[in-house]
TORVOLUM-611845 format. One line per 2 residues: number of its first residue (from 1); their letters; for each residue x, y, z of C-alpha. Coordinates in steps of 0.001 Angstrom, whole numbers. Example, Ala and Ser with C-alpha at 12.3 -4.5 7.8 and 13.67 -1.06 7.14 Angstrom:
1	as	12300:-4500:7800 | 13670:-1060:7140
//
This chain:
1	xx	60484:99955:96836 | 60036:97386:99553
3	xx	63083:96707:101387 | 64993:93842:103394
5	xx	66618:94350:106666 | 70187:93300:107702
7	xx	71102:92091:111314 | 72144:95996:112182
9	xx	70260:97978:109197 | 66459:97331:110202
11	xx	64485:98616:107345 | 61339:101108:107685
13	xx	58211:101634:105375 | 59877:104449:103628
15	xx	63051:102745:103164 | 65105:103071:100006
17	xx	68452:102004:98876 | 68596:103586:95993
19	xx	66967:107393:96243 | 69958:109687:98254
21	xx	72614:112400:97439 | 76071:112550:97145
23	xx	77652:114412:99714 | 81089:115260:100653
25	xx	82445:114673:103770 | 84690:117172:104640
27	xx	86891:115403:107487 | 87278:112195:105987
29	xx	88366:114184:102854 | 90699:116564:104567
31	xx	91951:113176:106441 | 92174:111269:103082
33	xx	93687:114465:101048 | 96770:115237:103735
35	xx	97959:111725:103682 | 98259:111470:100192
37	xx	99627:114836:99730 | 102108:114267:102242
39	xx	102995:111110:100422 | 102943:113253:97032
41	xx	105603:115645:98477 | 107501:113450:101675
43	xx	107577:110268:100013 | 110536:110556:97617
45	xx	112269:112861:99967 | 112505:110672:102530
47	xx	112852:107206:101206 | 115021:105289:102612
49	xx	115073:100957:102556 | 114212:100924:106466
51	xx	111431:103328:106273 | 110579:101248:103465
53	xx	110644:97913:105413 | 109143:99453:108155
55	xx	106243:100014:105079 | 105749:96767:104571
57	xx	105831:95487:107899 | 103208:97755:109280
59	xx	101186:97457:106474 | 100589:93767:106784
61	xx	100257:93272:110324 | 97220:96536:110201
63	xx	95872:95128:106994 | 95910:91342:107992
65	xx	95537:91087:111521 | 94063:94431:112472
67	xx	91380:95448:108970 | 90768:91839:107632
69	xx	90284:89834:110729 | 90097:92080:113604
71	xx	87356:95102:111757 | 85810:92876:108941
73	xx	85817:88774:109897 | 85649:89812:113503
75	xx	83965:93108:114551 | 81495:93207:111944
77	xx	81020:89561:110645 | 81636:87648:114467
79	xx	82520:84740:112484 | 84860:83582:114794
81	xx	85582:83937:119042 | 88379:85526:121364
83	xx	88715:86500:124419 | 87516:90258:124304
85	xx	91432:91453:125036 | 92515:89999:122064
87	xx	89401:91145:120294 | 90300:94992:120936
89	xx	93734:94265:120082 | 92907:93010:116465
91	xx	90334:95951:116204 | 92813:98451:117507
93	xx	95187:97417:114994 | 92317:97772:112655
95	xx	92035:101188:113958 | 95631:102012:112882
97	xx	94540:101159:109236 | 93415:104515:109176
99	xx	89572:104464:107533 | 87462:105089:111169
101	xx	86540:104087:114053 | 85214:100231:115357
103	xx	81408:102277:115249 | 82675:104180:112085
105	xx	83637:100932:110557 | 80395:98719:111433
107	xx	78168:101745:109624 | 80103:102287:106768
109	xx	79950:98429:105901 | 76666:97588:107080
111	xx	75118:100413:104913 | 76858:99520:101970
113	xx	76018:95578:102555 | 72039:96847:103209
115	xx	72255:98176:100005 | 73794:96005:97833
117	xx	71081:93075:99271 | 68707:95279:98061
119	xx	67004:94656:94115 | 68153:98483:93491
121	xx	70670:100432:95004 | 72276:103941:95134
123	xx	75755:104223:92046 | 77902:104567:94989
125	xx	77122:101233:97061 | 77185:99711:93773
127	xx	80403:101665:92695 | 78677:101712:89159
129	xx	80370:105463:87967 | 83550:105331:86591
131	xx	87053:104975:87398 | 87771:108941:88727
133	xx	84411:109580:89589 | 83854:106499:92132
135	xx	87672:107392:93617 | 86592:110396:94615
137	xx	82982:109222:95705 | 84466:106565:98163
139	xx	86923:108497:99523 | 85449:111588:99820
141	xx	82016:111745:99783 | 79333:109411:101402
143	xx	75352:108456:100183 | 73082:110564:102215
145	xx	69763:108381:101679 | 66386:110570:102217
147	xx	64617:107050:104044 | 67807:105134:105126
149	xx	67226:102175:107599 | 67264:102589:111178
151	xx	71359:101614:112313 | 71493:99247:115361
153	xx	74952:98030:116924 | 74418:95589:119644
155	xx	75120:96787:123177 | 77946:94439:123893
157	xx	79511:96659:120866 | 77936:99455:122077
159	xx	78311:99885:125291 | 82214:98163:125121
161	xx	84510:101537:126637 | 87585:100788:125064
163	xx	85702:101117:121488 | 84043:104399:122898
165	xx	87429:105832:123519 | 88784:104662:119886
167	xx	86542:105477:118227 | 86909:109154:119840
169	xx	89864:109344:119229 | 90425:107008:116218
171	xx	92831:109623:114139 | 94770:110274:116966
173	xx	95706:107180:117984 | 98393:107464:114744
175	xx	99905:109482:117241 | 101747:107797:119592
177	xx	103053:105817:117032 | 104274:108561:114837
179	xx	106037:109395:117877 | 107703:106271:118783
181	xx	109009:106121:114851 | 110407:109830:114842
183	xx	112339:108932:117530 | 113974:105314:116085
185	xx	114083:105960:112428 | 113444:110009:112151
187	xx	111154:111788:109967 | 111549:109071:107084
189	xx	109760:106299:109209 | 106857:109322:110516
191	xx	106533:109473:106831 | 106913:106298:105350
193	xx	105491:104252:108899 | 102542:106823:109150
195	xx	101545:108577:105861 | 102527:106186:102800
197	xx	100870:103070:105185 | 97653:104728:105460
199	xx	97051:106352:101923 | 98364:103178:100579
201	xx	95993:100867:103046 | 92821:103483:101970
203	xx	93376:103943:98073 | 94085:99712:97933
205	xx	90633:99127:99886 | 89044:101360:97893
207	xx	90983:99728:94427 | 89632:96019:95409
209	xx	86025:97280:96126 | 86108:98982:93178
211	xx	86883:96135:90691 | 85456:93443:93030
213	xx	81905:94316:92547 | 82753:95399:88559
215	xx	83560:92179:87089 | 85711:88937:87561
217	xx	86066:85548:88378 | 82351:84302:90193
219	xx	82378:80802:91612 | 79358:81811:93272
221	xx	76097:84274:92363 | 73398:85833:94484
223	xx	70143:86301:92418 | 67687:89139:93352
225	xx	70302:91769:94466 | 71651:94990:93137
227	xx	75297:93902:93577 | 77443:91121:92613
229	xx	80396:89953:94391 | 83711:89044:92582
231	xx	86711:87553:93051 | 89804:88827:92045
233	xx	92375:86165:92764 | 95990:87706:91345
235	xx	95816:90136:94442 | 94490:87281:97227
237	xx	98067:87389:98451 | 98552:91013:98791
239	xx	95188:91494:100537 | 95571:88836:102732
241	xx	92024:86844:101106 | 89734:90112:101312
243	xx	89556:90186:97035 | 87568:87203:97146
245	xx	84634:89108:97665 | 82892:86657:95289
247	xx	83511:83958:98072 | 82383:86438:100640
249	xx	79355:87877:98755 | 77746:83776:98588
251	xx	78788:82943:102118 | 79350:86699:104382
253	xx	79479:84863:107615 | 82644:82580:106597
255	xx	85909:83483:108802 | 87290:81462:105416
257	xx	87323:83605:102098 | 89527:81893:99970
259	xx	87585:79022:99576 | 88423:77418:96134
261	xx	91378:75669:95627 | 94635:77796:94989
263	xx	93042:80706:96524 | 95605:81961:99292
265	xx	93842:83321:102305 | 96566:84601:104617
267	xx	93805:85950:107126 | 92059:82608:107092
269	xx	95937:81637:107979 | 96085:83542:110955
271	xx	92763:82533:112219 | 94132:79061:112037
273	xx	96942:79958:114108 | 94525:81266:116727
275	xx	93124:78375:116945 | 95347:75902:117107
277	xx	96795:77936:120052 | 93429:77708:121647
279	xx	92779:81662:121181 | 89744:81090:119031
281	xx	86956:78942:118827 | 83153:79002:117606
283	xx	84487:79566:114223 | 82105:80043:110753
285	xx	82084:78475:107917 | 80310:77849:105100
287	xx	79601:74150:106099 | 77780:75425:109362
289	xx	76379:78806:108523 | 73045:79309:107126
291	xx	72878:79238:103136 | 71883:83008:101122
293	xx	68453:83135:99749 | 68995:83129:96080
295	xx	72775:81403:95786 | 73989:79055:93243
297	xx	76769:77961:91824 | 77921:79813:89126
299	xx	77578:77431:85752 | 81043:75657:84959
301	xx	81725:75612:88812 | 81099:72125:90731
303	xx	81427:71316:93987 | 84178:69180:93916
305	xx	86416:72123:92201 | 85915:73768:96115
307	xx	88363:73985:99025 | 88295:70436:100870
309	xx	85245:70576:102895 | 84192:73465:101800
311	xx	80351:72875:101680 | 80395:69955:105126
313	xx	82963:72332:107132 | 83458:72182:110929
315	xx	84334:75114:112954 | 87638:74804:114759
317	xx	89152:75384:117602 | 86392:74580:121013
//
């Protein structure tokens, strides 16, 4: 099977998306496994409405600022600029979600996103199996592939120290702040500040991949690929815009994924902010971004149902 290459995942002869193995992981599962069983058994013991707060709080500043724009719209995607210190400050916050490392991250996407632009794929990339049996393949296990593609960062990503030392160090650096929260709210915000935020933040990624390439709502379609996007637009809020993965499926470059109207995109939000305050410019959308071979509106979809602007957009900010 003849494959395309991605921008990182440069595709050889022998190249196939589709023929690998299932293997577990054993550090990501031990990783995955003790924060959920500490959640199992600390969690109701320690409740209490601050550690609870302190839940939410943390949650949504890793998830929003650090996972959705600093790892994915950012690090992997570049569809927008910052200065590089506020760059490793929304990827270190990304970090603190808990899944890997900035190198860790960029693989584990890039691999899956080769894939899935592939005409075939592997179950797993296409999370295919069911309910139980994908859980435990995503969180667990990984796709060794017997011809993968050859896995490129570029060297400004590369060669950057501070993401050498994170991602070193990337489960560690819960550390300090389990610290800091032992010694303001006890072991109730340790538990509830460390443990509950990162199994939640894992087992909800791994929820909204799950059902977002199963079935949905698809403004947008892709033909000639083993994977459909879909959006999933009761839990845009609660993601922060990352279950429109319809949106982000047709146009994978857009800082913007809630693009249709009604779609809340609180990462799109905060990439506003940024650059209004002049902290970000050069920013992608779908208006001036280069269109996916095979996309078309979905029938019962016209354009003037999108966002405002959505299809003539201008980047903002300089």
């Amino acid at each position: 099977m003849k494959t395309i290459s991605t921008a990182r995942m440069i595709s050889q002869p022998l190249s196939d998306a589709e023929d690998g193995e299932v293997v577990w992981m054993p550090v990501k599962s031990i990783w995955v496994g003790a924060m959920t069983l500490i959640v199992l058994v600390f969690g109701p013991l320690t409740f209490s409405w601050s550690a609870f707060a302190l839940f939410v709080v943390t949650t949504a500043v890793t998830i929003c600022a650090g996972h959705s724009v600093g790892m994915h719209r950012l690090l992997i995607h570049r569809s927008f600029k910052v200065h590089i210190w506020i760059e490793h400050a929304l990827v270190y916050l990304g970090t603190l979600v808990g899944m890997a490392g900035p190198f860790g991250m960029i693989y584990a996407h890039d691999i899956r996103d080769w894939a899935q632009r592939q005409t075939a794929c592997h179950d797993l990339h296409a999370h295919r199996r069911p309910f139980f049996t994908d859980a435990f393949w995503q969180m667990h296990c990984a796709v060794a592939l017997r011809n993968p593609p050859d896995f490129v960062i570029e060297p400004s990503i590369r060669n950057d120290r501070f993401y050498k030392f994170v991602e070193r160090t990337w489960m560690l650096q819960q550390l300090p702040w389990a610290i800091l929260f032992f010694v303001l709210g006890g072991w109730s915000w340790v538990v509830w500040g460390i443990a509950v935020r990162v199994s939640v933040s894992l087992t909800g990624h791994w929820l909204i991949g799950h059902f977002a390439h199963r079935s949905g709502q698809q403004g947008w379609r892709v033909d000639g690929v083993a994977v459909q996007g879909y959006n999933l637009p009761r839990f845009g809020l609660v993601t922060f815009g990352e279950s429109f993965h319809g949106n982000h499926h047709a146009f994978p470059e857009s800082a913007r994924l809630g693009l249709e109207r009604g779609q809340i995109d609180l990462g799109w939000v905060f990439i506003r902010i940024l650059a209004a305050l002049g902290l970000a410019h050069g920013v992608k959308l779908p208006g001036n971004t280069p269109k996916r071979k095979g996309l078309r509106r979905v029938a019962g979809h016209q354009e003037t149902a999108a966002a405002p602007g959505l299809l003539s957009a201008r980047p903002h900010g300089r």
